[in-house]
N, C-alpha and C positions, 0 to 999 in steps of 0.2 A: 619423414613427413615433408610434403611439397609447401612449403608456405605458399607458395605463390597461390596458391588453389584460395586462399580469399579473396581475390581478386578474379577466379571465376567463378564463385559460387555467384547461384540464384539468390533471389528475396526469398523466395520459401527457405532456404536453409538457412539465412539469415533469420529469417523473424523465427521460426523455431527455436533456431540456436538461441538466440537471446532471450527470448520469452521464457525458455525453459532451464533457463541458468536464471535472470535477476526475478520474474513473477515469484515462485516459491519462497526465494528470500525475503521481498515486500511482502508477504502473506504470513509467513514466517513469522517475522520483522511485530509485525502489526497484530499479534498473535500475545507474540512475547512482552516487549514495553508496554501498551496499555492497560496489563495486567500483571507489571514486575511485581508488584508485592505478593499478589498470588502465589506466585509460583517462587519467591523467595520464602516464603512462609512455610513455603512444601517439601521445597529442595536444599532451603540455604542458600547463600551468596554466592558461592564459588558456583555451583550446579548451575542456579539460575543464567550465569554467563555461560556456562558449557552449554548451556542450547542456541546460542548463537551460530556458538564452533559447528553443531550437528546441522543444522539449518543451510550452512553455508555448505559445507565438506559432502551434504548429499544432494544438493543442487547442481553442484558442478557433474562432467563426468569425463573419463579418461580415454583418448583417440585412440592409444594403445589397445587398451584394453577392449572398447568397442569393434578397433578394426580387428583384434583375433577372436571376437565371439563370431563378428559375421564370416571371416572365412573357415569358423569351423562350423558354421551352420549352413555352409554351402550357399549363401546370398549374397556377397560380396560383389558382385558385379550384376545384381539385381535394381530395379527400379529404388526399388524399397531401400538396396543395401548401399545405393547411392546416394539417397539424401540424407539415409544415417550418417554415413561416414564424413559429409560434408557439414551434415549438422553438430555432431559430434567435434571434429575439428576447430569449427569457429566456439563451441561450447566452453571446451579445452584453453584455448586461450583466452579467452573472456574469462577462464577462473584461476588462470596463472597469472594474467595481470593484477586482478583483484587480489591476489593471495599475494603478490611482492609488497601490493601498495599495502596492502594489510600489513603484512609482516614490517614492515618501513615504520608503518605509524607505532601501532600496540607495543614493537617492541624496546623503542624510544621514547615512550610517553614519560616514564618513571627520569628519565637523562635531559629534558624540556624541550621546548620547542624548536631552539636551534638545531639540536642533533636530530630531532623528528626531521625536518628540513633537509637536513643534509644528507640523510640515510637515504630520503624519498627521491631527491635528488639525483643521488648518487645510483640508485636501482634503477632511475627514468635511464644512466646514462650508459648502464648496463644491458637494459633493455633492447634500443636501440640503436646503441654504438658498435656493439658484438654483428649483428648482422650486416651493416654497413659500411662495417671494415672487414670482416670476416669473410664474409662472400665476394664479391670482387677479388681479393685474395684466393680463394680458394677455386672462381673460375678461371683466374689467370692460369691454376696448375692444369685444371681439365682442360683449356685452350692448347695450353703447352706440350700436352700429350699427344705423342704419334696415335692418330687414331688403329686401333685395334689389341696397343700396348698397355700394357697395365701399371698404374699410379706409380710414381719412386715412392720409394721405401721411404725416403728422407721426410717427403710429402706426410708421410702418415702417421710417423713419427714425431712430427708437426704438430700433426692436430691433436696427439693424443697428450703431448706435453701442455700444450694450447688448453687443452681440457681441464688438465689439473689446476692449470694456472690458474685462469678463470673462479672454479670452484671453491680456490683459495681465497681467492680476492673477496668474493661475494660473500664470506664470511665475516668483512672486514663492516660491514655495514650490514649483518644481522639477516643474510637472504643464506636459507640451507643451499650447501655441496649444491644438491642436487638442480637447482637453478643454473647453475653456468650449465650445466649439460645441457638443458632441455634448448637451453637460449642459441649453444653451439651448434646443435643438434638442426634447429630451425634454418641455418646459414647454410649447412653442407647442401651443394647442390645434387639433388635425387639423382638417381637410377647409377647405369655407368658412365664416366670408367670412376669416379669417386665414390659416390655412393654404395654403390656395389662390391668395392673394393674393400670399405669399412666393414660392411659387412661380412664379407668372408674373411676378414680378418678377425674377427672380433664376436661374430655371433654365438659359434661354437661355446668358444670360454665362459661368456656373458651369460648364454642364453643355459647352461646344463651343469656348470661350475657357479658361478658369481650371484643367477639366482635365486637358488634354493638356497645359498647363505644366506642373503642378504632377506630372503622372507621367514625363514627361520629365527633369525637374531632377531626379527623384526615380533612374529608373534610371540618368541619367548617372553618381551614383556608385558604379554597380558595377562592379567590373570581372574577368570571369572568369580574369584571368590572377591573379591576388591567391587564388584558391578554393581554395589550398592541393597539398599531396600529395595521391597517391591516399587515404594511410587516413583522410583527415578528410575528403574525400566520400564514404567507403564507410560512414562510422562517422554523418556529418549523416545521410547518405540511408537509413543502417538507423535509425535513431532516428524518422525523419520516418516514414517505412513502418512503425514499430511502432505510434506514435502512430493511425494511421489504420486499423490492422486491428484495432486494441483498439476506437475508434468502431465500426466497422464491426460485433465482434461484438456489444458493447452495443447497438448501433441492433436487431439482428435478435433477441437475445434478450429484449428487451421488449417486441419488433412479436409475437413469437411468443405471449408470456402475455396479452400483450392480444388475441389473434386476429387480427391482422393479417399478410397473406399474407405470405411470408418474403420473395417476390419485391420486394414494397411495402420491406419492412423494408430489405430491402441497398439499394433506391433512395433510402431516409430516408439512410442512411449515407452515401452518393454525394453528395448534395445537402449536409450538413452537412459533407461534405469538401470542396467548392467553395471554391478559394479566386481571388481576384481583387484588381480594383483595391486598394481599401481595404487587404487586406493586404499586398500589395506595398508600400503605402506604407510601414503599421504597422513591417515591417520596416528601413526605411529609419530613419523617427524614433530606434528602438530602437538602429540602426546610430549615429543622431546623437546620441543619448543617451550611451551607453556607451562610443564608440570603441573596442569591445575585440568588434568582430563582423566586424570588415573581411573574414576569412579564408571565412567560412559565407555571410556574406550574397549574394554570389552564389548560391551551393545552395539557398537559402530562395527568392531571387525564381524560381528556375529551376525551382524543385517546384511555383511557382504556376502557369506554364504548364502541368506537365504533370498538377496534380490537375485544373485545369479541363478540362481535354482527355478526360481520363478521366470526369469526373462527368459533360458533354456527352454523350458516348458511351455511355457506362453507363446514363443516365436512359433516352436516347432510345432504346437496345434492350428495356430492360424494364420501363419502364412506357408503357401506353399508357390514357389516361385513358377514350375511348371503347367499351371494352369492356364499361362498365357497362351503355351503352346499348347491346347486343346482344337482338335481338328474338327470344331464347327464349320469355319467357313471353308472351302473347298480352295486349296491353295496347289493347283499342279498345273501339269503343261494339257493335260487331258479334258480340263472344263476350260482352258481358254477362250473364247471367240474365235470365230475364222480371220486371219491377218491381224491378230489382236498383238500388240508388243509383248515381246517373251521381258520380264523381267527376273533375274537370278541375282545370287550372291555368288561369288567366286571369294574363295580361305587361299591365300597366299604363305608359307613360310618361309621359302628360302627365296632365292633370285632366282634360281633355276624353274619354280614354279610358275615366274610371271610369263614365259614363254610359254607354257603347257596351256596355263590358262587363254593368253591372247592367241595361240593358234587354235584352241577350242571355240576360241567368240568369233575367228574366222569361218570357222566351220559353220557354224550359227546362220551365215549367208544373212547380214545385214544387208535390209533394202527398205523403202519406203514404203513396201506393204508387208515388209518385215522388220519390224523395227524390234530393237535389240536394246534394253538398258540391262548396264552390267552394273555391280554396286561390288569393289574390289577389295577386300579387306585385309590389310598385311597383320598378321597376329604374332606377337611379338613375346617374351615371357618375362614378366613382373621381376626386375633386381634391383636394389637398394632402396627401396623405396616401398613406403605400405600401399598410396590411392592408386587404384589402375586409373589409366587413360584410357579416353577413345577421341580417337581426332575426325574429322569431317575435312578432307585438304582443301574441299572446295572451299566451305566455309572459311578455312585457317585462312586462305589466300585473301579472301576479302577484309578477314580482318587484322592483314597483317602481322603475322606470327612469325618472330623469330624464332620458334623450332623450326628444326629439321628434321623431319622424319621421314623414313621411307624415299628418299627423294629420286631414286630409279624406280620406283613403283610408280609414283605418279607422272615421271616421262613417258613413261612404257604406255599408258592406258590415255595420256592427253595423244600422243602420237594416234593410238589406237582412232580415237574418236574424231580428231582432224582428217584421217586417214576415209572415215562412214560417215562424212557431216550427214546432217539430215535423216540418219539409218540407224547410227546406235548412238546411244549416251555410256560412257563411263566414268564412276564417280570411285574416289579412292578415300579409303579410310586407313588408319591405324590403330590396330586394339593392344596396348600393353595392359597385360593383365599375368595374376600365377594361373601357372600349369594348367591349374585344378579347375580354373574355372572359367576355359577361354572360350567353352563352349557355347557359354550364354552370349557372349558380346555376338558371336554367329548367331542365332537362333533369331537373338533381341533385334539385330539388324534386317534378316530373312522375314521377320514379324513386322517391322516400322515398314519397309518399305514396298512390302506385299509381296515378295518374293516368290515365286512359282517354285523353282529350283535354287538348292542349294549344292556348287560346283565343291569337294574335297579332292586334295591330291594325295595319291598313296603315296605310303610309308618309306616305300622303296623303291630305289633309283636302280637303271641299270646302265652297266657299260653302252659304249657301241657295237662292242664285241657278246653283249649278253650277259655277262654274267652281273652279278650282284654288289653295287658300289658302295652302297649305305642302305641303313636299317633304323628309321629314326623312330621310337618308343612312344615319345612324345606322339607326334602327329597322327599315330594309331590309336594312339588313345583317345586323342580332340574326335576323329571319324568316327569312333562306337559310339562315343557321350552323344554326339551330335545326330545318328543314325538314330535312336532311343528316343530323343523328345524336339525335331526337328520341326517346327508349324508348316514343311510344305516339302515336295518331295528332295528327295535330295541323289546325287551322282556323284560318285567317286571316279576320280579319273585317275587311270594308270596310262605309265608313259613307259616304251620297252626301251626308248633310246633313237629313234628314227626321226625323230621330228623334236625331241626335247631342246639339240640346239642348234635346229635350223631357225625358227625365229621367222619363217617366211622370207628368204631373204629378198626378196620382191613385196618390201609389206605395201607398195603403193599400190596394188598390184590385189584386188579383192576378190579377182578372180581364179585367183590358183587353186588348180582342180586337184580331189580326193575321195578317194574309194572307199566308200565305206559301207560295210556288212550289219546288219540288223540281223540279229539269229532269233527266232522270234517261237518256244514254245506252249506261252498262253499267260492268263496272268494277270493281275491289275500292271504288277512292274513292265511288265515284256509288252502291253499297252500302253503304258506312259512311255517308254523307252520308246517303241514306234511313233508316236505322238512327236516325237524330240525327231528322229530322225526324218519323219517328212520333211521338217526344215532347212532339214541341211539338203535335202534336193529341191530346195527352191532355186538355188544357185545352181543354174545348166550345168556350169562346168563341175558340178560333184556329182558322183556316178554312184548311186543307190540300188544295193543289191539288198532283196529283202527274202533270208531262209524259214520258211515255218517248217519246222521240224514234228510231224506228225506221230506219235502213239500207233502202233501197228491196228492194238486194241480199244482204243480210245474212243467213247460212246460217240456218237454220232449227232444226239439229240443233248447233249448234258448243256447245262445251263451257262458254263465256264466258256464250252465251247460255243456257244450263241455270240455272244458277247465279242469271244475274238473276231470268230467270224465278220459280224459288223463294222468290229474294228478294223480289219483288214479289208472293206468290203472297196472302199477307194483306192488301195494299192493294186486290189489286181482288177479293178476297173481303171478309172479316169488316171490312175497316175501312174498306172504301166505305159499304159501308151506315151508317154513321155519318154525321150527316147535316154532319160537318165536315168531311169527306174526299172528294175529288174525284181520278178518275183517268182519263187522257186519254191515246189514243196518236195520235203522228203520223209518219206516213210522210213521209221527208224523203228527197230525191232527191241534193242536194250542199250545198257548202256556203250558198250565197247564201239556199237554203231555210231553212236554222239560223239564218240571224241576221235573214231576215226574220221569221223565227215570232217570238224573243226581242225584237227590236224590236215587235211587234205586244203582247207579254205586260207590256215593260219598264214600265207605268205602273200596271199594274194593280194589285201586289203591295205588302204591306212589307216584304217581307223574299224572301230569293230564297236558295236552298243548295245547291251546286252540287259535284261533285266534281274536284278539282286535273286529273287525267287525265294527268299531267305525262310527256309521249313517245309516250302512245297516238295511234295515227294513226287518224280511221275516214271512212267516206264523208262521215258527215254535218259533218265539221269539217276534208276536206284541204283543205290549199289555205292555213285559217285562221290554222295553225301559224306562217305566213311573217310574218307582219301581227301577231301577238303580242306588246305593248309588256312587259306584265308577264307575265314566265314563273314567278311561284312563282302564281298567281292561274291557270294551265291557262287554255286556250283559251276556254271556253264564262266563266270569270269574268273573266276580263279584256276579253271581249266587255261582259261589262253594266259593267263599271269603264270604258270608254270615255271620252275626253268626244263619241265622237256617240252615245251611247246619253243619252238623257235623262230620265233615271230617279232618281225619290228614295230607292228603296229602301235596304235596307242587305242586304249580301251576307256568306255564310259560304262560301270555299269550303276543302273536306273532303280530307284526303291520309291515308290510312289508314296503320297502323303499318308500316314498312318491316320487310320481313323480317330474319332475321340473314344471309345471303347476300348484301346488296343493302347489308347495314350494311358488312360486311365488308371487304366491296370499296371501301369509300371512301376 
C-alpha cells in the first residue's frame, strides 16, 4: 500500500471515501439512540450495543480486499477501478484510525480516565511515530542499495523482527497484533528493490500456508447455532441492509454531480460494499476483543459471503470496461484529413525498444505539413506494491516530482522533439501496472489522446547475425490483449536487427534516407498500411516502392477491388511521378509465387509495411495460412519475420481499427 497516494488522490475520492465510511454510521447512529429502549426491549442490553459494533464494522471497507476483487474482475486499472481503489484506500484508513481510537477509549473505560488517556495517547504515538521513524529508516536501505541488487538479508530480517516487536508493544495499550503490521506495513516504501523483495520473500508462505490458518481458526469460532432468535437476525440483517443502501445512494449521488454514469456510480457502491477475507477476520478480533458479539457474529461473517456474492454479480452485469473501446468514432490513419497531424501511441518495454520506436517516428518524416505527435508509454510490471501508477513526465516535471522514472526514455524522445521543433511533439509516460492488465493503460491512453495508431513491438529480438536473441511471453501477450479491443488501429513493429542499434547515429540529421517496400494485396489493413506509408515518402530522401500483388483470377469488377483501386488511384498517378515513389504490379498465380517474389525483394528494402489480413483468405497466400508461426503478424508478415527469410529489415505490420460490430462481439 503506497501511503503516499493520499496526497494524490482527487476530492472525488475523498468525499466518497468519507461520506461512505462516517454518513452510514450518523444514519446508523441516529437509528439506534433515539430509539434505545426499543430495541433494548427487543434485543436486550448486551445486543442493543452489538448494533453499534455492526453499524461501524460494515461501514468501513478493506483496501486489500477491494484491490483483489478488482484485479479479479479485470478492472483494476479501469476508470471506474481507479477511483475505487483510491476511494477504498482513504476508506480503510479513516476506519483504522477510528477503530485504535475506539479500541483506546471502550477498552479503558472500566480502568478510568487516566489510563483512557494514556492508552489514547499512547496509539496517537504509535500511529504516527512508526512511519516517521520507520520510513526514513527504511529508505536510507533502498538509497543504500546498488541499484539493480537485491535488499541484504540483514535488512529484511530487520523488518520482520521490527514487526514482531511492534505487535507486541501495541498490546501493551490494548491495540490487536494486528495494528503494528498494518502501521509497518504503511512505512515500507512500495515497489522495488524493498517492497518487492518482501514480497518474494514472504508472500508464498503468507499467502498459501499462514492464510488459510489463520481464516480457518478464525471461522472455527463461529457457530450459527449461537445466532440467536429470529428478531436479532431480522433486526443485524436490517441494520446491515441499511448501512449498505445508505452507501449505495451516496456512491450514486456524487457519481451523478460529478458526471459519472449512474450505472458506474451503483457499481462504485457494489465494490465499496465488497466485503471478504480481511473482514471476516476484523470481525472475529472484535468478537475476541469484546466477548459480547458471540450472538451476531455469525450474521456478520454470513453477510460477508453474501455482499461478495452480490458485489461479483452486480459488477459483472454492469459494468463492462471495454466499451470505451467501441469503434464509433473512426479513429485510423485512413479518415485523417489531408496534411492532418498523425497522432499515435508507441508501448515501450525494454531500452532497446526506444530506438525501434524513435527510428520509426523518423521515418514518419516530420514536417510542418507533417506534423507528428507521438505519446510514448514505458510499461513497466506491477511488484511490491497493490496501486498501479501512471505518470505523465511532462506533467511530473512541472510539478516537481521526486521520482524517477523512466529517465532514458524521456531523454531519448525530449532529444527526439528538440531534434523536429515545430514538426512533432513527444510526450512520455509511465504505466506501472500487473502483467494482466497493462493493456488498458495502452488502449485508455490511445483513447484520451485520440490516437490513430497504436505503435507495439514484437516479442522477439534478433542477433545482427539473425538468429533468435530473446522470446519475451509477456509482451506477446500485451500485443493480442491490445490487437482484441484496441479503439484505433494498431502496428506492430518487428525489428530483424539492421537498424535496432543504430539509433540514427546522425539523429540531428532528419534526413537520412530509407527504402521502404509496401506489399500491398487488398484489404481495409493493406489500405490503412498504404495510407501510413505515403508519409514516409513525404520525406524526398525515403525511397517508396509500392508492390500490388494481383490474384491471376481475381474479379475484375468485385467491390474489394474498387476500393483498392481508389485507394491506390494517387500512387500510380500524382505520386509516382515523384521521383521517390515507385509502383509495380505483379500477377501472382499461388502461393509459392508470393513468397518467391518476397524472398527475391527481402534484402533489398529497410523497412517493409505490410497489412495484418488476419482471416483473409486469397489465392495469392492459401495454402500460407497453415505454416503461419506468428498470427497477430498476418500471413505476408510473418513470412518476412521468418527465420528462412533473411532479411535485416525492419517490419510494420498494419491491422486497421476494428469496427464496433466486430468489438462487440468479443
Amino acid at each position: 500500500m503506497d501511503f503516499t497516494l493520499i496526497t494524490k488522490t482527487g476530492k472525488k475520492s475523498w468525499v466518497i471515501a468519507l461520506l461512505s465510511y462516517f454518513l452510514p454510521i450518523m444514519v446508523g447512529f441516529m437509528v439506534i439512540f433515539p430509539t434505545r429502549s426499543i430495541w433494548t426491549s427487543l434485543l436486550g442490553e448486551e445486543q442493543t450495543h452489538n448494533l453499534t459494533i455492526v453499524v461501524i464494522s460494515h461501514s468501513g471497507c478493506s483496501f486489500a480486499v477491494i484491490a483483489t476483487f478488482l484485479r479479479e474482475m479485470g478492472i483494476l486499472n479501469s476508470e471506474l477501478g481507479r477511483l475505487a481503489l483510491s476511494s477504498a484506500f482513504l476508506n480503510d484508513i479513516a476506519g483504522g484510525i477510528v477503530a485504535g481510537v475506539g479500541t483506546a477509549i471502550v477498552s479503558s473505560m472500566s480502568s478510568g480516565v487516566g489510563m483512557m488517556v494514556k492508552n489514547l495517547l499512547l496509539f496517537l504515538i504509535y500511529l504516527f511515530g512508526i512511519p516517521l521513524i520507520g520510513r526514513p529508516m527504511m529508505l536510507w536501505v533502498v538509497k543504500n542499495t546498488p541499484k539493480g541488487k537485491p535488499i541484504n538479508k540483514i535488512y529484511i530480517n530487520a523488518i520482520v523482527v521490527a514487526f514482531f516487536v511492534l505487535g507486541l508493544l501495541g498490546g501493551n495499550f490494548n491495540q490487536p497484533f494486528l495494528a503494528g503490521a498494518v502501521i509497518l506495513g504503511l512505512a515500507v516504501p512500495e515497489g522495488p528493490p524493498l517492497g518487492s523483495e518482501l514480497v518474494n520473500q514472504f508472500e508464498i508462505f503468507s499467502t498459501w500456508i499462514l492464510t488459510p490458518l489463520f481464516v480457518t481458526c478464525c471461522v472455527m469460532k463461529v457457530d450459527l447455532n449461537l445466532c440467536g432468535p429470529p428478531s436479532l437476525i431480522i433486526v443485524v440483517s436490517g441494520f446491515i441492509i441499511l448501512v449498505h443502501i445508505i452507501k449505495l445512494l451516496q456512491c450514486m449521488t456524487v457519481c451523478k454531480y460529478c458526471n459519472i454514469p449512474t450505472t458506474d456510480g451503483l457499481c462504485l457502491a457494489l465494490i465499496l460494499s465488497c466485503k471478504g477475507v480481511v473482514d471476516c477476520c476484523s470481525f472475529i478480533l472484535v468478537y475476541d476483543g469484546t466477548k459480547r458479539t458471540s450472538d451476531s457474529i455469525g450474521i456478520m461473517v454470513i453477510s460477508t459471503l453474501v455482499l461478495a456474492t452480490i458485489s461479483r454479480i452486480g459488477v459483472k452485469a454492469l459494468y463492462d470496461p471495454s466499451r470505451k473501446y467501441a469503434g464509433y468514432q473512426k479513429r485510423n490513419i485512413m479518415n485523417l484529413k489531408q496534411n492532418s497531424e498523425l497522432r499515435l501511441v508507441a508501448v515501450v518495454h525494454r531500452a532497446i525498444h526506444m530506438v525501434q520506436v524513435k527510428n520509426f517516428l523518423n521515418l514518419c518524416s516530420p514536417a510542418p505539413d507533417n506534423a507528428l505527435v507521438a505519446d510514448v508509454v514505458h510499461v513497466m510490471e506491477l511488484i511490491g506494491r497493490t496501486t498501479p501508477i501512471f505518470i505523465a513526465h511532462r506533467l511530473q516535471q512541472k510539478m516537481g516530482s521526486t521520482h524517477d522514472y523512466s529517465g532514458e526514455l524521456v531523454v531519448t524522445f525530449e532529444l527526439f522533439e528538440r531534434d523536429h521543433a515545430g514538426s512533432a511533439t513527444a510526450n512520455t509516460y509511465t504505466a506501472i501496472s500487473p502483467q494482466t492488465f497493462m493493456q488498458d493503460d495502452v488502449c485508455y491512453l490511445a483513447l484520451d489522446k485520440n490516437a490513430s495508431i497504436i505503435i507495439l513491438p514484437f516479442h522477439i529480438r534478433w542477433t545482427q547475425q539473425g538468429s533468435i536473441e530473446s522470446d519475451d511471453n509477456m509482451v506477446r501477450t500485451l500485443n493480442s490483449k491490445v490487437l482484441e479491443r484496441a479503439p484505433c488501429s494498431i502496428g506492430i513493429l518487428v525489428n530483424r536487427g539492421k537498424s535496432a542499434t543504430s539509433n540514427n547515429n546522425n539523429d540531428n540529421n532528419s534526413s537520412t534516407s530509407s527504402k521502404v517496400a509496401m506489399i500491398f494485396l487488398g484489404g481495409p489493413d493493406d489500405r490503412e498500411a498504404l495510407c501510413l506509408a505515403k508519409r514516409f515518402s513525404k520525406n524526398l530522401d525515403n525511397k517508396l516502392y509500392v508492390y500490388r500483388l494481383l490474384a491471376s483470377n481475381q474479379d475484375p469488377m468485385g467491390w474489394e477491388k474498387m476500393i483498392d483501386d481508389e485507394e491506390l488511384r494517387e500512387v500510380r498517378g500524382a505520386y509516382v511521378k515523384l521521383e521517390n515513389v515507385k509502383y509495380e504490379e505483379e500477377i501472382i498465380h499461388d502461393a509459392f509465387e508470393t513468397t518467391a517474389f518476397i524472398k527475391d525483394i527481402a534484402n533489398k528494402f529497410d523497412f517493409f509495411i505490410v497489412g495484418r489480413r488476419n482471416g483473409v483468405k486469397s489465392p495469392q497466400t492459401i495454402g500460407l495460412e497453415n505454416w503461419t508461426e506468428y498470427t497477430e503478424l498476418g500471413v505476408i508478415g510473418d513470412l518476412l519475420a521468418s527465420s528462412d527469410m533473411e532479411t535485416k529489415a525492419s517490419i510494420l505490420v498494419v491491422q486497421q481499427q476494428q469496427q464496433t460490430s466486430s468489438i462487440s462481439s468479443m
